[in-house]
N, C-alpha and C positions, 0 to 999 in steps of 0.2 A: 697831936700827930694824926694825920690824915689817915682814912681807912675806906673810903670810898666814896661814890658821888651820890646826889640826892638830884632825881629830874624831876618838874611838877608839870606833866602831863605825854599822853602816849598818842599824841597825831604824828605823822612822819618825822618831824623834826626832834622829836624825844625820841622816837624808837630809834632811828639813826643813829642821836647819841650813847643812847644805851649802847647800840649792838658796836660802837666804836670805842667805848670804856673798856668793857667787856673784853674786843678784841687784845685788850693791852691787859688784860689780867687784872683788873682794879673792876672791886663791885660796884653793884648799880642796887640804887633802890631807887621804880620808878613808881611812880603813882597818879595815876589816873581815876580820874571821878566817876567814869560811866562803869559796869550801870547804874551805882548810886545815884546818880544824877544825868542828865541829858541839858546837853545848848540845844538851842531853839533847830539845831541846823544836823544833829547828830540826831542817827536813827536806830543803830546798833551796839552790842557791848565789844564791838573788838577792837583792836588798837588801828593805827592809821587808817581810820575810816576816812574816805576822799568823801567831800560834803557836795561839791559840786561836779565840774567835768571828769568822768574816766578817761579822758585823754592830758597823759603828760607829757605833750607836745613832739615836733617833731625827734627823728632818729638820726638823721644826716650829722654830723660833723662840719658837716659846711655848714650850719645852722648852730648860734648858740645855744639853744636848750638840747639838740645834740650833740656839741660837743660837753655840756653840762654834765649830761650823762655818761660820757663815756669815761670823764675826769672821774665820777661817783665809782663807776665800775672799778678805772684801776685802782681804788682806793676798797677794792673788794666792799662795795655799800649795802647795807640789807635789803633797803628802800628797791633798789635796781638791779639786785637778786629776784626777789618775789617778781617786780611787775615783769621783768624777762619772761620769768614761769608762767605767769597770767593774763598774757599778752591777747588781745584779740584783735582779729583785721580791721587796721585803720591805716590804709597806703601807707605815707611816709610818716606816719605816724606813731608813737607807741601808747596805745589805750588798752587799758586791762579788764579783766571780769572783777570790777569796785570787791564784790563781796569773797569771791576766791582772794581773791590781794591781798583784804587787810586777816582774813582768818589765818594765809599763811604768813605771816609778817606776826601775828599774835603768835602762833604755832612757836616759829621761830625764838621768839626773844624767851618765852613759857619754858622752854628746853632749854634752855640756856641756864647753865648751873651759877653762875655770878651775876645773872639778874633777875632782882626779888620784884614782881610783880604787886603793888598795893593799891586795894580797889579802896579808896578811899576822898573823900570831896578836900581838898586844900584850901582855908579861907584864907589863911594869914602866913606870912613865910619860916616866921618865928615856930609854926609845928612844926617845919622838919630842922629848924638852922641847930643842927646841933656841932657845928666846929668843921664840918666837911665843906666839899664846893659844890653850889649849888647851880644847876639848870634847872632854868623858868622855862618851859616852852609848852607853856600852856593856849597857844594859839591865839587867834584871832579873836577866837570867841571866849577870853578868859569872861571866868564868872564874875559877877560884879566886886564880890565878897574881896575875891583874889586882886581884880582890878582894880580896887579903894586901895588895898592895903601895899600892891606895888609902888604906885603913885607916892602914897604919903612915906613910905619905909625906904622906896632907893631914890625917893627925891628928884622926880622927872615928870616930864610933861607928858600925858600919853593923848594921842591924837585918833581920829575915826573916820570911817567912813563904812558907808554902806556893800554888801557883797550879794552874788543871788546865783541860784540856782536853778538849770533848764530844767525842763520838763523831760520824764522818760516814757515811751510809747511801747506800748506792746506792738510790735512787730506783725501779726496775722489782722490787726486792725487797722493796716495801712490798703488804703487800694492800690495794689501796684499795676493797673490799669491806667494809672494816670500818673505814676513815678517810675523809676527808673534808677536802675544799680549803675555808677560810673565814676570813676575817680576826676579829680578834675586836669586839664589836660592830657589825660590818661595815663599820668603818672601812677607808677601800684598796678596794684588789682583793683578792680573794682568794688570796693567797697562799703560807698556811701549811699542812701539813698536817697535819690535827688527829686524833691517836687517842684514840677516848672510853672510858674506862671505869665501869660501875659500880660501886658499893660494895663487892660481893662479889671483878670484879677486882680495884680497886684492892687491898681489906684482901689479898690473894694476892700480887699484887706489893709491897707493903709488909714483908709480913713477909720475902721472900727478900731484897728489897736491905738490911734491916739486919742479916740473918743472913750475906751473904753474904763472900766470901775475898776479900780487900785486898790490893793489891801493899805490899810494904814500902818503905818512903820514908825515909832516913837522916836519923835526928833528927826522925822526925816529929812525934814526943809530946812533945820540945822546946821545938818552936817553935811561932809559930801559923795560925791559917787566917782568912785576910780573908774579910771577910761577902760582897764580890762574889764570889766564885770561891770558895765552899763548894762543897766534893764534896757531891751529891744522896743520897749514904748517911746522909756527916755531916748534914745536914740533916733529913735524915728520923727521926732518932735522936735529933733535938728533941720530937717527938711526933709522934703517927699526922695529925693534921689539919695540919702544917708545911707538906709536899708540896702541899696543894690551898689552900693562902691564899699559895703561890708559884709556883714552875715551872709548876705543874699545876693552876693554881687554872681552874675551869670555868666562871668568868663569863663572860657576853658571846658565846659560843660555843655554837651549837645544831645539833645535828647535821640538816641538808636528809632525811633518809633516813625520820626520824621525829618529828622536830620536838620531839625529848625534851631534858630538860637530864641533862646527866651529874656524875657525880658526883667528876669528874677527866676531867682531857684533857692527854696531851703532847701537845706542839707540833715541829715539825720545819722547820727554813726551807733556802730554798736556797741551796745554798752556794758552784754555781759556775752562770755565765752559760748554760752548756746544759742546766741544769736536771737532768744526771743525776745530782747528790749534794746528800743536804740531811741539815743537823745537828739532831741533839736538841737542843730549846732548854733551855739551865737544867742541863743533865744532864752537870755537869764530874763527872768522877768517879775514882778511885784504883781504882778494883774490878779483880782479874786481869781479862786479857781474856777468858777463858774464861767467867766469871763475868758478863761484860758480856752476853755471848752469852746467856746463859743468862736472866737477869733481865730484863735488857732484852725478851728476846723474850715474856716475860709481858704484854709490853704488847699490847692488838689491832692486829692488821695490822703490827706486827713477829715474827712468827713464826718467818718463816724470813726474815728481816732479812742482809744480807750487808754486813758494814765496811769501806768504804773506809780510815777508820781509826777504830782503838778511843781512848775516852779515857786522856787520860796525865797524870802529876803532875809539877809540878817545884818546886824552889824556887826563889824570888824574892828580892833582895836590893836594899835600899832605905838611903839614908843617913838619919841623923839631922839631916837640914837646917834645921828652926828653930833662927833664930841664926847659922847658919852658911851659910846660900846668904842673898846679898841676893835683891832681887825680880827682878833681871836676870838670877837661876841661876848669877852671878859667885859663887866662895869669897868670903866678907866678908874674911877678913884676908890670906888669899895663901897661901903657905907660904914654905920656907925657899929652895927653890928655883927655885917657880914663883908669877912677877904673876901672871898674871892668866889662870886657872882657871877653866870653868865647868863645870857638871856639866846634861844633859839627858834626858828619860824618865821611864820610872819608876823609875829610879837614884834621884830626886831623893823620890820620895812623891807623885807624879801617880799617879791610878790611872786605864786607860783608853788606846786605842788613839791618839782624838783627844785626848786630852789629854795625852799623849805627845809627841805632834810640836807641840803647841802649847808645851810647854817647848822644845821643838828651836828653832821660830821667832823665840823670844825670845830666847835663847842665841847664836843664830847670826846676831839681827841686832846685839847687843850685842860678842857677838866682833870683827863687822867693823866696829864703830864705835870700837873700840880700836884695830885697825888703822887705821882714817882717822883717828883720833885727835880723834875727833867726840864731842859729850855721850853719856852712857847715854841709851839711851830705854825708862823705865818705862810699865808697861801698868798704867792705874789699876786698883784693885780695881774698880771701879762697871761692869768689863768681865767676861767669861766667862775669859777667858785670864790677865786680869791681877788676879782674883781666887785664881784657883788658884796665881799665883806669890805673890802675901801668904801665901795659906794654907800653902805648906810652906817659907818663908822665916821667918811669922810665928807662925808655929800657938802660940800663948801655952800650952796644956795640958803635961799630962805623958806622955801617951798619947797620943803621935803616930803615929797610921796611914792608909796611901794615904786621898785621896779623889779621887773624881772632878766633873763638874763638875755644880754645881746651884745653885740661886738662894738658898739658905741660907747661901752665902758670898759671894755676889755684894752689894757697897755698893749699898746704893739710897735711902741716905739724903740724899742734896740733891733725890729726885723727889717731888715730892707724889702717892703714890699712892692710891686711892678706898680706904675704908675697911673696904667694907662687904668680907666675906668670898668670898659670891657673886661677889665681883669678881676673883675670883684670875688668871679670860684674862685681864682688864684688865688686871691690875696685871704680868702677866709679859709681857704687848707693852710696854707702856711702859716697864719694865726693858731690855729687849729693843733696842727702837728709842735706847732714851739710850746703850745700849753699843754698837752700831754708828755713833752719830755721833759716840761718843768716840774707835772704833778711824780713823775718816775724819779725823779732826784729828791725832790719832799718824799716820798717815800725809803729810798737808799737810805737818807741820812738819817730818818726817824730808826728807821731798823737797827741802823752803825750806832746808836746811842741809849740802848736799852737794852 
């Protein structure tokens, strides 16, 4: 007889499911390795520590990752509680103070009288399989120990790729003699700040960041590199005009000082609620940190630039889940030793912070509806959340890789949407508003059944 759920790790996607077991009255025992142990990418002991951008994308509702969000909220989410609280100006954007976040997000689950926090490292799944259901959301960066013994215990393929992380700047080390506060089209407030370059900088700094000295990365030319989280070298080594129709692309952005358009602009947003550090936007990168220093500072008004922290690489490790996760992140067939299995995060081929714990929330309310011994409850595709679990349940191709969330996989085929092109606001609010009153009925019916 079941008695509660067993999660093996606390980045978003486990705290989520915790605080979603929890909500239904069934205990959690979660257990997390840090600070017994540290990935090459984790810096601190608190839970859902964000390893790379503090920005979890846009807020809009016309926008999949906001309407992502807003789906997590009426689902009262932990995840989208906290970064609410911890919110600092990013326009349309929701980016939070990293270390205010996950301390309240720890705070949070810590007080929480049905879930038992366990600082302890997981190698094998057999320590905790003691007859309950278990959540794996041990991230991207599972430990090797743990990532051997998945592979060979629930009998799947697990696949890789590379991930990285920008640089963060202290803020009074920027010359803002030669940058500039502005949102781009002037959308927001003004926000970000922006260092302009002309042609002649840019082709100068272009050529040093493709020539420049690369940390070594094991197995790097191995494996591959997802198109979110392209290092700004690799990118730039697509062609000399890559950089300014991405990262650095100069629309919408005019510098007040001269009213000129440029011909490249990085962008820098804020990274913590006091506003003394703010990250290169776009600018994951592998480059020694010396090298960082160095290049980077060809940028204007990073000259003498000082790092709170330099960018870093790591590997990411992702299952082979079509086929093999139902849409509830349940294993479909179990294994030899364990019912009922789910896996949550980007373990699973979610790509994305909130998309992340948006598999936690499904996992963890599907876990506890095994312990009550209650139907599953699937999240239609025709939703943001429950699109992206068809998608790494169902993904029909053969090249399956993360995606995060957007309206190209989101069903919208029972809405009569307007035809005309022009109409794309229209058609993504009424997408929009159909998958919030789908997540409002998964909710009714969860409550009429328990």
């Amino acid at each position: 007889m079941y008695s509660h759920v067993n999660i093996i790790g606390g980045g978003l996607a486990g705290c989520e499911a915790a605080h979603q077991i929890a909500k239904l009255g069934v205990p959690v025992k979660l257990y997390e390795m840090k600070p017994v142990k540290f990935s090459p990418a984790h810096t601190n002991g608190s839970l859902a520590e964000l390893v790379c951008s503090n920005s979890l994308k846009a807020l809009n509702i016309e926008n999949a990752s906001g309407l992502l969000k807003e789906e997590m909220r009426h689902c009262e989410s932990i995840i989208l509680h906290c970064a609410d609280l911890c919110a600092v100006p990013a326009g349309g954007a929701l980016a939070v103070d990293r270390n205010n976040f996950s301390e309240m997000v720890t705070s949070e689950l810590e007080k929480n009288s049905l879930i038992t926090i366990i600082r302890r490292e997981i190698t094998s799944i057999n320590e905790i399989n003691d007859g309950n259901p278990i959540v794996i959301a041990s991230g991207p960066l599972t430990s090797d120990d743990l990532a051997k013994d998945i592979i060979e215990q629930c009998n799947i393929k697990a696949l890789n790729f590379f991930d990285a992380a920008a640089p963060v700047i202290y803020k009074e080390s920027i010359d803002m003699s030669k940058a500039f506060f502005a949102a781009r089209y002037g959308k927001g407030t003004d926000d970000y700040i922006n260092c302009p370059m002309n042609r002649e900088e840019y082709q100068n700094f272009y050529t040093e960041l493709i020539n420049a000295d690369t940390a070594q990365v094991e197995s790097f030319d191995e494996l591959h590199l997802y198109e979110g989280c392209m290092p700004v070298e690799s990118m730039a080594r697509r062609g000399f005009d890559t950089l300014t129709f991405g990262p650095l692309k100069p629309v919408g952005l005019v510098n007040p000082a001269d009213n000129k358009k440029n011909f490249a602009v990085v962008q820098l947003r804020q990274d913590n609620n006091e506003g003394t550090l703010y990250n290169m936007v776009g600018f994951q990168t592998r480059l020694k940190f010396a090298e960082q220093k160095r290049v980077f500072g060809l940028i204007p008004g990073l000259l003498n630039a000082e790092f709170a922290r330099y960018g870093v690489m790591h590997r990411n490790t992702y299952i082979n889940s079509p086929g093999y996760l139902e849409e509830t992140y349940r294993v479909s067939k179990g294994t030899d030793t364990i019912k009922d299995l789910f896996f949550a995060g980007q373990i699973t081929g979610v790509e994305g912070y909130i998309e992340s714990a948006s598999s936690g929330l499904i996992a963890g309310i599907n876990a506890a509806m095994t312990v009550l011994k209650k139907d599953k409850i699937i999240f239609p595709p025709c939703t943001a959340m429950g699109s992206l679990a068809f998608y790494v349940s169902k993904f029909p191709g053969k090249d399956f890789q993360p995606m995060g969330a957007n309206f190209g996989i989101i069903n919208s085929e029972q809405i009569e949407l307007p035809t005309k092109k022009k109409d794309k606001a229209a058609k993504r609010a009424m997408i929009s508003q159909n998958a919030l009153s789908a997540i409002d009925l998964i909710i009714k019916n969860k409550e009429s059944v328990l």
